[in-house]
Backbone of each chain as ProteinMPNN parsed JSONL, in Angstrom:
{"seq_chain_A": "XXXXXXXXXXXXXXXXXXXXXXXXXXXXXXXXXXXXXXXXXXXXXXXXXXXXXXXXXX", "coords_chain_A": {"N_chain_A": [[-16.161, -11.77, 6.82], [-12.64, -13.188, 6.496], [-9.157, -12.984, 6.22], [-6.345, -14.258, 5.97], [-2.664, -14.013, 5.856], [-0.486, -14.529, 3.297], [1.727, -13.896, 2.018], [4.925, -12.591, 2.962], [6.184, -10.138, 2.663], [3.75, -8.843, 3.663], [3.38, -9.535, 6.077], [3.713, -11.993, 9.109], [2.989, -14.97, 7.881], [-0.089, -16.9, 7.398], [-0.907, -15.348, 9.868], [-3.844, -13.847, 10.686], [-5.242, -11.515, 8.71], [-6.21, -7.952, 9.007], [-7.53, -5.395, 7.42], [-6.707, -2.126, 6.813], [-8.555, 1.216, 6.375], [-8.95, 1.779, 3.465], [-7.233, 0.338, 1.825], [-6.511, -1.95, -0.705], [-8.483, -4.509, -1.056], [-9.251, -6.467, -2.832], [-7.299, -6.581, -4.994], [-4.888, -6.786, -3.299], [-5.663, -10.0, -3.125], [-5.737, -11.037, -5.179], [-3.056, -10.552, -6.245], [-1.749, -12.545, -4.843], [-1.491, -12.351, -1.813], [-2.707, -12.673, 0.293], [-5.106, -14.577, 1.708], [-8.387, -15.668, 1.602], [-10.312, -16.93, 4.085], [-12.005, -19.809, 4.488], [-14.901, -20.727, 5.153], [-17.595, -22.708, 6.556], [-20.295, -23.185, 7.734], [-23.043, -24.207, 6.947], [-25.882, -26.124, 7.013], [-26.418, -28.173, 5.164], [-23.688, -29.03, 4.303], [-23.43, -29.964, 6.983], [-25.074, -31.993, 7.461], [-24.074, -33.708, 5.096], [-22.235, -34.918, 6.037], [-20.855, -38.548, 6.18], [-23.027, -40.846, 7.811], [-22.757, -42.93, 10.159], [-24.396, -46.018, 11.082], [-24.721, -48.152, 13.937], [-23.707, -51.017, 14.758], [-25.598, -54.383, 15.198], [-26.835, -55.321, 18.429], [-25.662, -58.215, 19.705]], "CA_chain_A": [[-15.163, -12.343, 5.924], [-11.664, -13.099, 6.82], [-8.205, -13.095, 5.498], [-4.876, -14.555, 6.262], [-1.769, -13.296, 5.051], [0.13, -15.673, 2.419], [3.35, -13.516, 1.822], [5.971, -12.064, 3.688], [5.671, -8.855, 2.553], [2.533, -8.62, 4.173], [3.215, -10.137, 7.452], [4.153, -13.011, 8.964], [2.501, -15.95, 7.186], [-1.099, -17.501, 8.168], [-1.557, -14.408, 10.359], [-5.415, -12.9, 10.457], [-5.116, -9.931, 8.045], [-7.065, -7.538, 9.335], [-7.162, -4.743, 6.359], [-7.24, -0.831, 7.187], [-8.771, 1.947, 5.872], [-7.968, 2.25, 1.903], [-6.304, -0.769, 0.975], [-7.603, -2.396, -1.956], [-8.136, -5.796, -0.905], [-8.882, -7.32, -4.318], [-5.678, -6.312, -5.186], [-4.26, -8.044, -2.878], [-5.93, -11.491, -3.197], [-5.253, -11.557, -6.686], [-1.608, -10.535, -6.366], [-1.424, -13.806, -3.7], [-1.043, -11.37, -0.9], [-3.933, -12.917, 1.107], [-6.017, -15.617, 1.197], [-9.864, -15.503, 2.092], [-10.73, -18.049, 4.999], [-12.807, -20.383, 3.769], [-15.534, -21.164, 6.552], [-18.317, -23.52, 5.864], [-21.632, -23.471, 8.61], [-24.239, -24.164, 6.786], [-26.656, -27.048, 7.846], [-26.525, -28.611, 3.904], [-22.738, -29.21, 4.564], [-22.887, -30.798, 8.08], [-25.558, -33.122, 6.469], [-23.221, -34.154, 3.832], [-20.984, -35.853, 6.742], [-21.061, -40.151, 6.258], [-23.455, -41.607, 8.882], [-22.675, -44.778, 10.559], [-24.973, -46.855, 11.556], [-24.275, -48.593, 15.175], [-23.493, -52.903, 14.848], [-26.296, -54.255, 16.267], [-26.161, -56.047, 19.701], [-26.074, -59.701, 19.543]], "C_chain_A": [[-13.769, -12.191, 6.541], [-10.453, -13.608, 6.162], [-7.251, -13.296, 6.134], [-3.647, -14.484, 5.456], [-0.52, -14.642, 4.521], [1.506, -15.525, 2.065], [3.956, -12.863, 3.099], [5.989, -11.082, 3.765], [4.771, -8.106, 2.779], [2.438, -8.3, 5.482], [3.678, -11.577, 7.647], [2.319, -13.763, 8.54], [1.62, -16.657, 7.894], [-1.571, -16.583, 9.283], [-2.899, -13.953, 9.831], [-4.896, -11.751, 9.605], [-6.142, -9.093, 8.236], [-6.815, -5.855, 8.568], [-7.514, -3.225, 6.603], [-7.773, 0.086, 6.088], [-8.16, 2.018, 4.055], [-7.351, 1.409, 1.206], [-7.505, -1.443, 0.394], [-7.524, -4.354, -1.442], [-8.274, -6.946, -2.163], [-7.293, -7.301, -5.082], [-4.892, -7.445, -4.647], [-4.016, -9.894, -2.285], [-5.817, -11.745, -4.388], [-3.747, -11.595, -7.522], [-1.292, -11.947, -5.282], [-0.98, -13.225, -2.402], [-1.402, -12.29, 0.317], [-4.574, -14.317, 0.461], [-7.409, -15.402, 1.737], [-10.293, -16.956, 2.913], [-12.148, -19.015, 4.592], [-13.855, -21.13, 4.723], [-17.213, -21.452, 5.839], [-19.151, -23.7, 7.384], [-23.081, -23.592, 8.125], [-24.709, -25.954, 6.653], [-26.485, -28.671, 6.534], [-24.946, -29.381, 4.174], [-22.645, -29.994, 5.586], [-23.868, -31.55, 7.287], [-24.699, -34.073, 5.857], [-22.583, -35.277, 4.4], [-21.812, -37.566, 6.436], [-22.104, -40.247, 7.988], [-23.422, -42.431, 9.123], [-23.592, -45.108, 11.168], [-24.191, -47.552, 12.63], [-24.499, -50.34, 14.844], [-24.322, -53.061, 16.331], [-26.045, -55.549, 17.433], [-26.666, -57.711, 19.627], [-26.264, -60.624, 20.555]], "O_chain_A": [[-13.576, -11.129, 7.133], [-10.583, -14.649, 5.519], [-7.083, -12.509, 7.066], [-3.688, -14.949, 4.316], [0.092, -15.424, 5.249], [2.319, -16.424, 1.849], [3.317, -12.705, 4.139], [5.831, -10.633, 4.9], [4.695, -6.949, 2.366], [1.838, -7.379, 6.037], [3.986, -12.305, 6.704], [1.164, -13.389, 8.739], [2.025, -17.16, 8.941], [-2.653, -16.912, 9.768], [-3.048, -13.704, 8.634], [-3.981, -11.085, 10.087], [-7.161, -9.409, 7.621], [-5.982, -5.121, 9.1], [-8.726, -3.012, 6.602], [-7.494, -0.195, 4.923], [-7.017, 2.304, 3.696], [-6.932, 1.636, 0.071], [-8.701, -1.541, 0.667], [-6.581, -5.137, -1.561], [-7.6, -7.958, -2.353], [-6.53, -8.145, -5.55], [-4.439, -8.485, -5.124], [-3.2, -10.591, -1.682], [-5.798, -12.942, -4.672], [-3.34, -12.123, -8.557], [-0.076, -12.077, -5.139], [0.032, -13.734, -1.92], [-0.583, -12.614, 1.177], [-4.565, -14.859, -0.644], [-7.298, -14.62, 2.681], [-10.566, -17.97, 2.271], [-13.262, -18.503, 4.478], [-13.518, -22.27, 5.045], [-17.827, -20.784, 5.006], [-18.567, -24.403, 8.208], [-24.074, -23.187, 8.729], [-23.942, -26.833, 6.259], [-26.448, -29.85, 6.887], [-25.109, -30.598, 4.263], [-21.818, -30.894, 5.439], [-23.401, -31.813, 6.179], [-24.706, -35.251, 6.215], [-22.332, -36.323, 3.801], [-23.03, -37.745, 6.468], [-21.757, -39.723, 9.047], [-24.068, -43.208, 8.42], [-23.782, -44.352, 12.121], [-22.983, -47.638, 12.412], [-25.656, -50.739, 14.715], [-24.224, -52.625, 17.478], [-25.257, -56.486, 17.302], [-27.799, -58.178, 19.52], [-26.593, -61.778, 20.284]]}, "seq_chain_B": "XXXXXXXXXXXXXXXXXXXXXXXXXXXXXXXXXXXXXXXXXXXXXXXXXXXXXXXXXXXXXXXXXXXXXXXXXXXXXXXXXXXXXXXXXXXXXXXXXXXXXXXXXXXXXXXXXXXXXXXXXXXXXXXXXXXXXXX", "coords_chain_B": {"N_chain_B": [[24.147, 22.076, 10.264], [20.949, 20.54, 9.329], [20.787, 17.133, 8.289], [19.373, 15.128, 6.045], [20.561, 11.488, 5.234], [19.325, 9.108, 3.006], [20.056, 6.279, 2.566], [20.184, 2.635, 2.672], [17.97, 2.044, 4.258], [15.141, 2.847, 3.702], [11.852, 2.821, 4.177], [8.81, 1.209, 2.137], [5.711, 1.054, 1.512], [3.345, -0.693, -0.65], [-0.106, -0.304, -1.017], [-0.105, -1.757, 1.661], [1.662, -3.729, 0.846], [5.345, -4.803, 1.946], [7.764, -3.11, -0.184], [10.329, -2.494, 0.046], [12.693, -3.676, -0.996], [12.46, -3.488, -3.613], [12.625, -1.301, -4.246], [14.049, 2.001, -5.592], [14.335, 4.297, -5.412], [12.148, 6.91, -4.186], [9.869, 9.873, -4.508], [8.436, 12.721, -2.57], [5.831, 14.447, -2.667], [4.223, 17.433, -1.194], [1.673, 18.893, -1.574], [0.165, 22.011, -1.127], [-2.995, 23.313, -2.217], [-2.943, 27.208, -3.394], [-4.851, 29.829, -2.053], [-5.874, 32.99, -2.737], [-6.105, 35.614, -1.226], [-5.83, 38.267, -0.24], [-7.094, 41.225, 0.973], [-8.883, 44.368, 0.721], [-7.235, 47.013, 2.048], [-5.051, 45.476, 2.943], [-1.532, 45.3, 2.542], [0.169, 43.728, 1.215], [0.205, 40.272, -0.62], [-1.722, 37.878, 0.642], [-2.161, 34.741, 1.605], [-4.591, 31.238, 1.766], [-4.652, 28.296, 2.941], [-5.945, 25.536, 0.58], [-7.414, 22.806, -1.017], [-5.641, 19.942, -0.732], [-3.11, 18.819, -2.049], [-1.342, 16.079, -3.398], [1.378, 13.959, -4.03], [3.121, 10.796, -5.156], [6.318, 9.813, -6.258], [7.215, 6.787, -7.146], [10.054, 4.022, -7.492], [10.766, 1.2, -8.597], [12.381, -1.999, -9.147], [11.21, -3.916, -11.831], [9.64, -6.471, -11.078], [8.803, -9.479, -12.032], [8.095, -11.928, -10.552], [6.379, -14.06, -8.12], [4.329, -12.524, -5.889], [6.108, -9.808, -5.934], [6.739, -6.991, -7.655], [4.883, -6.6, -9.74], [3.406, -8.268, -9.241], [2.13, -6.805, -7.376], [1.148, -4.055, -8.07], [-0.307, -4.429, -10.268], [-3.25, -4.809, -9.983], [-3.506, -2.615, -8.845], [-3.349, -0.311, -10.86], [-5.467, 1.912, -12.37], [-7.272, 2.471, -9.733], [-7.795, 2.868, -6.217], [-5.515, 3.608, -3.124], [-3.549, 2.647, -0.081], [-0.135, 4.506, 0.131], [3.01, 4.353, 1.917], [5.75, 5.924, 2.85], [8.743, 5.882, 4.826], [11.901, 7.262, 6.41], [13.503, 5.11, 7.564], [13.646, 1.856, 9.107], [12.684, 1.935, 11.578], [10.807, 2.151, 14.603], [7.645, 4.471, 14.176], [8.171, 7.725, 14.5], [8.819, 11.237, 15.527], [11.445, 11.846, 14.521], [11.72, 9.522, 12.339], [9.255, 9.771, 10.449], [6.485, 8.385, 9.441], [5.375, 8.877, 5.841], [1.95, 8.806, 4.915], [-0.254, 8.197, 2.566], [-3.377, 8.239, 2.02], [-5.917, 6.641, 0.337], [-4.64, 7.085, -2.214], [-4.836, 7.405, -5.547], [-3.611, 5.378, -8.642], [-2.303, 6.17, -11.768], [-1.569, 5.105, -13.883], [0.442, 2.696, -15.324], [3.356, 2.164, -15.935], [5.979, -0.169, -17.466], [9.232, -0.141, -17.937], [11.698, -1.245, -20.317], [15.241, -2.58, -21.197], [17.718, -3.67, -23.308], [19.941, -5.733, -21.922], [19.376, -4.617, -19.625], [18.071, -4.299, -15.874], [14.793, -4.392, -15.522], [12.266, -1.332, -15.09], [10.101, -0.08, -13.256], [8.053, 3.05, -12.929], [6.203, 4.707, -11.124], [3.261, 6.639, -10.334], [1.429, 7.997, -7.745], [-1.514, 9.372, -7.1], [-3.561, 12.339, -5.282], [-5.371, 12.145, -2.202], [-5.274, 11.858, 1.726], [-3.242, 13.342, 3.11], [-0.946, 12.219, 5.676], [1.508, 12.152, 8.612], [2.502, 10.282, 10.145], [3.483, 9.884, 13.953], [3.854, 8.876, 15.737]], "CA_chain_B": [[22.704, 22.25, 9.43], [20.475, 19.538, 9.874], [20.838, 16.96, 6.79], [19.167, 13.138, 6.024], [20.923, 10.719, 4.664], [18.457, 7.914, 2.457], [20.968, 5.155, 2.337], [19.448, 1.468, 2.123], [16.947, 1.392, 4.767], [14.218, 3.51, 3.928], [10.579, 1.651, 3.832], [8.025, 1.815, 1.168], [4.506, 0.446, 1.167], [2.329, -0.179, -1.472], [-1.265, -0.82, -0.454], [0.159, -2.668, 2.815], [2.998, -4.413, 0.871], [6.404, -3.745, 1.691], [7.918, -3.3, -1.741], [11.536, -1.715, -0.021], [13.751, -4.302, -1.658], [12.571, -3.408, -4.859], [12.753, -0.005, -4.731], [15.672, 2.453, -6.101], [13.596, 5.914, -5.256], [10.837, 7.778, -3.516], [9.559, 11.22, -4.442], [7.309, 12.867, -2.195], [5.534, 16.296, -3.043], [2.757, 17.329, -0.55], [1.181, 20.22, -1.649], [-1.839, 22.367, -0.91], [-3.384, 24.816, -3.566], [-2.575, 28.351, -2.526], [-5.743, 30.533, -2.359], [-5.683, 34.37, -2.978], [-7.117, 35.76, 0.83], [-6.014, 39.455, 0.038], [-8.526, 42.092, 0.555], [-8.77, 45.704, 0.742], [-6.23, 47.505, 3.526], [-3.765, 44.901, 3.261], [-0.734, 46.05, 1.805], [0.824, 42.838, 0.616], [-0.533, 39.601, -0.782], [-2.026, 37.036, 1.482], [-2.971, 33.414, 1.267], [-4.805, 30.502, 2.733], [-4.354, 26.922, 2.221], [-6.539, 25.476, -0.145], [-7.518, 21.497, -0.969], [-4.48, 19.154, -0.555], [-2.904, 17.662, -3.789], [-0.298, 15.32, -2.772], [1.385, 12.963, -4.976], [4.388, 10.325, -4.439], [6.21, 8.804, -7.442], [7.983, 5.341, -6.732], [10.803, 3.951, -8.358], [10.437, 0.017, -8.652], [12.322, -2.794, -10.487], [10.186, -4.677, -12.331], [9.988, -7.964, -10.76], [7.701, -10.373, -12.487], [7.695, -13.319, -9.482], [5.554, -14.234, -7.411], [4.592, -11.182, -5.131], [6.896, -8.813, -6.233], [6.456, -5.622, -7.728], [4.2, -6.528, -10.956], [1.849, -8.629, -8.737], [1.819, -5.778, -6.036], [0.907, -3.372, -9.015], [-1.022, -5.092, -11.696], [-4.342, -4.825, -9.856], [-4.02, -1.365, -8.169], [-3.709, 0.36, -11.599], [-7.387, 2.704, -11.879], [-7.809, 2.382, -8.262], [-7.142, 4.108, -4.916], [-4.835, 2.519, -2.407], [-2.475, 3.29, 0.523], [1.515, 3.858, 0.089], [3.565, 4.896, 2.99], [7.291, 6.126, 2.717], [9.468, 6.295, 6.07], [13.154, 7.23, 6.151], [13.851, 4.343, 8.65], [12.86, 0.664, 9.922], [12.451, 1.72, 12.76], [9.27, 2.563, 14.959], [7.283, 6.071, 13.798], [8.566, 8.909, 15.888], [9.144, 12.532, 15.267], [12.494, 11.687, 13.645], [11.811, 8.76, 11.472], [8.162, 9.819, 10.48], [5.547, 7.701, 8.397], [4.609, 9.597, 5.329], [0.964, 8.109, 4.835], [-1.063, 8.847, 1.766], [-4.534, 7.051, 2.289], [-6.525, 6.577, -1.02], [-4.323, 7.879, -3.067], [-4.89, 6.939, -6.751], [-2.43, 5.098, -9.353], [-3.558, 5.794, -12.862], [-0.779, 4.372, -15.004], [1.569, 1.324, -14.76], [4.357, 2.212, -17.283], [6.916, -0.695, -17.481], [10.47, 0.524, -18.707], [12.771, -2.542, -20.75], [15.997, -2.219, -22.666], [18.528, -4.843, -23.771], [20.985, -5.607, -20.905], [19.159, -3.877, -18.161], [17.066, -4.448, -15.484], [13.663, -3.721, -16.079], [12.322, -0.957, -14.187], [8.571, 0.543, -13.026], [7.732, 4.516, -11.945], [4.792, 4.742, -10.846], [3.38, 7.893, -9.635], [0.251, 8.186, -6.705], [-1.998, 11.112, -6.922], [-4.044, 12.556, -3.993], [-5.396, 11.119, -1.251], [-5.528, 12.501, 2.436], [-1.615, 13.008, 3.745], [-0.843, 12.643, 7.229], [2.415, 11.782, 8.911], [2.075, 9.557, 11.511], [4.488, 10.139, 14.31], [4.283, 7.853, 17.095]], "C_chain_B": [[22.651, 20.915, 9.94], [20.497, 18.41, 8.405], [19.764, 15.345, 7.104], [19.85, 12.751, 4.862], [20.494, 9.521, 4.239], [20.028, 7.464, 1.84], [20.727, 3.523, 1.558], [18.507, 1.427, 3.22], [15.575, 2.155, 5.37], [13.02, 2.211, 3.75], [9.832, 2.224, 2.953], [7.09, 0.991, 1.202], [3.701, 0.932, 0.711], [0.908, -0.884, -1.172], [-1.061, -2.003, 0.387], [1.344, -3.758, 2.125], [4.186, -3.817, 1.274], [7.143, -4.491, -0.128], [9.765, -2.226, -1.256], [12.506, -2.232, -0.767], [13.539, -4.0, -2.858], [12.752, -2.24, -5.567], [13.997, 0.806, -4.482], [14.682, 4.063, -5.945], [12.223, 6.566, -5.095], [11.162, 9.342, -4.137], [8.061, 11.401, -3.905], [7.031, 14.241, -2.183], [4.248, 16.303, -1.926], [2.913, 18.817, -0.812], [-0.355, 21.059, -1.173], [-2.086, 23.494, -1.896], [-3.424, 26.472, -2.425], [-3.905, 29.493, -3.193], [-5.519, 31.942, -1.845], [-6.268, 34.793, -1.273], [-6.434, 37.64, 0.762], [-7.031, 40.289, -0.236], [-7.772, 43.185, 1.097], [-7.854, 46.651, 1.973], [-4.92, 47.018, 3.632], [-2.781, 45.888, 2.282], [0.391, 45.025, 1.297], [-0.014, 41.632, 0.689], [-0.405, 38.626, 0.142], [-2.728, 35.998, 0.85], [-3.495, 32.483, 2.119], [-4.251, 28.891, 2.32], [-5.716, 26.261, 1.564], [-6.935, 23.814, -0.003], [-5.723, 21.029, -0.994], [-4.245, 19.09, -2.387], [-1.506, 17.307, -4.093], [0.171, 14.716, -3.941], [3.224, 12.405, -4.579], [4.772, 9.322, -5.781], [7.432, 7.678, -6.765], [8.728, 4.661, -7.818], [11.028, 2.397, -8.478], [11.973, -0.639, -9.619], [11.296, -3.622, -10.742], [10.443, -6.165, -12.484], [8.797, -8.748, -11.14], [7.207, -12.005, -11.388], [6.76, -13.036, -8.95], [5.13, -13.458, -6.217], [5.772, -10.599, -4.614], [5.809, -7.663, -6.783], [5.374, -5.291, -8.723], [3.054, -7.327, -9.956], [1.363, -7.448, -7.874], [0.906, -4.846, -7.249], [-0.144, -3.505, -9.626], [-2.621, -4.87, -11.365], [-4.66, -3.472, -9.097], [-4.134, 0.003, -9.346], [-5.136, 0.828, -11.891], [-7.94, 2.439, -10.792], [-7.266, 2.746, -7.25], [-6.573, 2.923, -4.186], [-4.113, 3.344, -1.147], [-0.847, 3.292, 0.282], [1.583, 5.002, 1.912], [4.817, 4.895, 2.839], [7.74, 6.745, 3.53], [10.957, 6.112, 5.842], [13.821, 5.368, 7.061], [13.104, 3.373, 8.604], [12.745, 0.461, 10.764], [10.775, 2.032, 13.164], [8.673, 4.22, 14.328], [7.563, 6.561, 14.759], [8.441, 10.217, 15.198], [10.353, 12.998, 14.243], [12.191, 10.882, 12.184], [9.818, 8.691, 11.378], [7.754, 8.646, 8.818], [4.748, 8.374, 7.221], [3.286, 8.905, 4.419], [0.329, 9.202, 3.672], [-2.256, 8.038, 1.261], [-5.527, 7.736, 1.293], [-6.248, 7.335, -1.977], [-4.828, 7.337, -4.281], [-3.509, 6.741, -8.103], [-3.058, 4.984, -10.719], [-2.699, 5.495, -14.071], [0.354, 3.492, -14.41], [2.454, 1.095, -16.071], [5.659, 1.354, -16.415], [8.103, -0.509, -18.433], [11.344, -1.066, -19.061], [13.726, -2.166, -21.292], [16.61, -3.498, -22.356], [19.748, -4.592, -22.692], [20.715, -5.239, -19.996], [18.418, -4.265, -17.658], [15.818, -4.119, -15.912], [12.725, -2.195, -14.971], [10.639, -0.418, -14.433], [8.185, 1.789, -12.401], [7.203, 4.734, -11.828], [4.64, 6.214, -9.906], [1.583, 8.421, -8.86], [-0.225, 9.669, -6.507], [-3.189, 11.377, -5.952], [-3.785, 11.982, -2.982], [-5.157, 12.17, 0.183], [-3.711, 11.929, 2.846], [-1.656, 13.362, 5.401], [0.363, 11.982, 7.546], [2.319, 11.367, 10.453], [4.237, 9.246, 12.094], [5.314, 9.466, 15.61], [3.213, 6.508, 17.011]], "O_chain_B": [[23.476, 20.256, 10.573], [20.178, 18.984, 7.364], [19.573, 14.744, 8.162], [19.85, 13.34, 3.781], [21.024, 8.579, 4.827], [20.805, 8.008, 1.055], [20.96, 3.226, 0.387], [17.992, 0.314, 3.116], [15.07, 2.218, 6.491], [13.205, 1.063, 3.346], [9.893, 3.437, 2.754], [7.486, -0.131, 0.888], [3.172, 2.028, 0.898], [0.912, -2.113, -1.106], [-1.588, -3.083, 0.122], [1.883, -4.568, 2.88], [4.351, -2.606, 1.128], [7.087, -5.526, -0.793], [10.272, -1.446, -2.063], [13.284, -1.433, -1.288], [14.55, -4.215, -3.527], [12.941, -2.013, -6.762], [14.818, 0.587, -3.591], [14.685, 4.756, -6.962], [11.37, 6.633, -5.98], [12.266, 9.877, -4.236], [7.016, 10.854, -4.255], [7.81, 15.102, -1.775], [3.448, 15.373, -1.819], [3.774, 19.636, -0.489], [-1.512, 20.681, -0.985], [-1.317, 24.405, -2.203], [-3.771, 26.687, -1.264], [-3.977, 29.888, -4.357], [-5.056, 32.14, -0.722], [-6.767, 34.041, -0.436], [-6.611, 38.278, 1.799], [-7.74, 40.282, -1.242], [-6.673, 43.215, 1.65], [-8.522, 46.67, 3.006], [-3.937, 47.586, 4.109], [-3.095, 46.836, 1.563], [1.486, 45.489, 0.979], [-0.839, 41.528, 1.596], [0.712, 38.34, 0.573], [-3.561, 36.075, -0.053], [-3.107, 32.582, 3.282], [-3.487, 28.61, 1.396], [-6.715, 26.571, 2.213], [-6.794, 23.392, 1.145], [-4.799, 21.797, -1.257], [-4.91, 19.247, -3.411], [-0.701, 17.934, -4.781], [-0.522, 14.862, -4.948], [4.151, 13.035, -4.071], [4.061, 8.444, -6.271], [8.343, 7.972, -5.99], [8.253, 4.631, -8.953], [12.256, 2.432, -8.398], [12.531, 0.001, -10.51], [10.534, -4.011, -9.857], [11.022, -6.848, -13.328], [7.777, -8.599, -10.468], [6.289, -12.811, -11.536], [6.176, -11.963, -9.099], [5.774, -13.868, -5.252], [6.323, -10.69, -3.516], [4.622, -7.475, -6.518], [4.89, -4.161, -8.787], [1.885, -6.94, -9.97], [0.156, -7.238, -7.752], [-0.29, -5.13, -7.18], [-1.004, -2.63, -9.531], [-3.353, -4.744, -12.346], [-5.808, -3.186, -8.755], [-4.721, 1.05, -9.074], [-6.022, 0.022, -11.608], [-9.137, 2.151, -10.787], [-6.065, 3.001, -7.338], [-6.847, 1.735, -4.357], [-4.092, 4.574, -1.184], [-0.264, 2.209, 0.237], [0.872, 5.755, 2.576], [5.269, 3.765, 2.65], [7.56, 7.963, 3.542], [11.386, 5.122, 5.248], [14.819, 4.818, 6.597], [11.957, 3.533, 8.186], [12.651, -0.673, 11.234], [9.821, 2.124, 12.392], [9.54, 5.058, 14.078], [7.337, 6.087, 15.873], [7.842, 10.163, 14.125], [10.389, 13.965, 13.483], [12.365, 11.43, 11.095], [9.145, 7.871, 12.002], [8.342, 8.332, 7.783], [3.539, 8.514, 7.405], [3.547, 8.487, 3.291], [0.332, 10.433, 3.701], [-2.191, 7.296, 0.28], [-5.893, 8.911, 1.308], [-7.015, 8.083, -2.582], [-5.561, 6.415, -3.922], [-2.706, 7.614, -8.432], [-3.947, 4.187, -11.022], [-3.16, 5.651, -15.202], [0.96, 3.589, -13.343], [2.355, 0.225, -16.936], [6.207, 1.7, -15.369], [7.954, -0.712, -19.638], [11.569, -1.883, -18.168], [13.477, -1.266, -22.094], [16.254, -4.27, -21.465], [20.381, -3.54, -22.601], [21.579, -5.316, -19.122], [17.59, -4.822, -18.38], [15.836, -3.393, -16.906], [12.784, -2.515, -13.784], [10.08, -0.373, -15.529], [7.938, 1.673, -11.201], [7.055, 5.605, -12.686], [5.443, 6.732, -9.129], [0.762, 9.098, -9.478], [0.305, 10.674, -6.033], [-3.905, 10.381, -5.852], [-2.738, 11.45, -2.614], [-4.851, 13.324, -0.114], [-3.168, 10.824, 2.873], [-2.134, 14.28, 6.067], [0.539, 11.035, 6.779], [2.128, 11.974, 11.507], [5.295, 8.887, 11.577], [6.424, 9.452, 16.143], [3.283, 5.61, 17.851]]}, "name": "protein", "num_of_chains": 2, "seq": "XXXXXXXXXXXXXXXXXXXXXXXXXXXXXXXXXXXXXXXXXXXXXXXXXXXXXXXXXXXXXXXXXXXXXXXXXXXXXXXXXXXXXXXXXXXXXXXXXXXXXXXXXXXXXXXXXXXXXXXXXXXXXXXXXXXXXXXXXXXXXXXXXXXXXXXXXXXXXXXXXXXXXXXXXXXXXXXXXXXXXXXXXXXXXXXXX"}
């Protein structure tokens, strides 16, 4: 799971947050601290994409 | 004598925020329980050091925006966290040390109001393992 940092007070902004020892990280995705990277590999998903068909040769 | 002078640019983080602009006062107590260790021969009382039992109260206004001091807060009440309070913005050294208090616990979130005044928040962190990180 990964997090990028949304405030200032954090870090600079869109940085990886990479969270140490002790910090509450719910905390700070519900205060808008952080955001949770939202990463999508599963097989159901690439599926999903439109398929074109190729115009056939005349 | 040797003195410090906390002016405006001490730091304060609360579970990895900084929260210095909002804050008007640090107190930091690090204590250790003092266990009895005299026995028979001695001729005055002796002690050892005992468990830790730290605690750091923080002096907030109570800023309701958008990560400020009530979002920083609002979700670490009944739960452990890190703060850290350094005289300086500068790097950790020997001088301007990092006083780290990792999983401490915050177990009340009393917001102060009156008519005409800021609003203000004192929050006060209990345990947790203290170490002062120095470089």
């Amino acid at each position: 799971m990964r997090f990028f940092i949304a405030s200032e007070r954090l870090g600079k902004i869109g940085d990886l947050y990479t969270p140490k020892d002790g910090i509450n990280i719910d905390a700070l995705l519900a205060g808008g601290f952080i955001v949770q990277a939202e990463v999508s590999t599963t097989e159901e998903e690439k599926s999903a994409k439109p398929k074109y068909k190729k115009a056939p040769k005349e | 004598m040797a003195t410090s002078t906390y002016l405006s640019s001490p730091v304060v983080t609360v579970n990895a925020v900084d929260l210095s602009d909002q804050c008007t006062g640090a107190t930091v107590n690090i204590n250790y329980d003092q266990l009895e260790a005299t026995a028979f021969g001695d001729s005055s009382r002796k002690y050892v050091s005992g468990l830790g039992s730290h605690s750091v109260t923080l002096d907030f206004y109570a800023s309701f925006a958008a990560t400020e001091t009530w979002a920083t807060l609002k979700s670490l009440v009944g739960t452990s966290t890190n703060v850290i309070v350094k005289p300086t913005t500068g790097a950790d050294s020997a001088t301007n040390p990092g006083l780290t208090f990792t999983g401490t616990f915050l177990a009340a979130l009393p917001v102060v109001t009156s008519l005409g005044a800021l609003g203000t928040i004192s929050v006060t962190f209990n345990g947790g393992v203290y170490t002062s990180d120095e470089s």
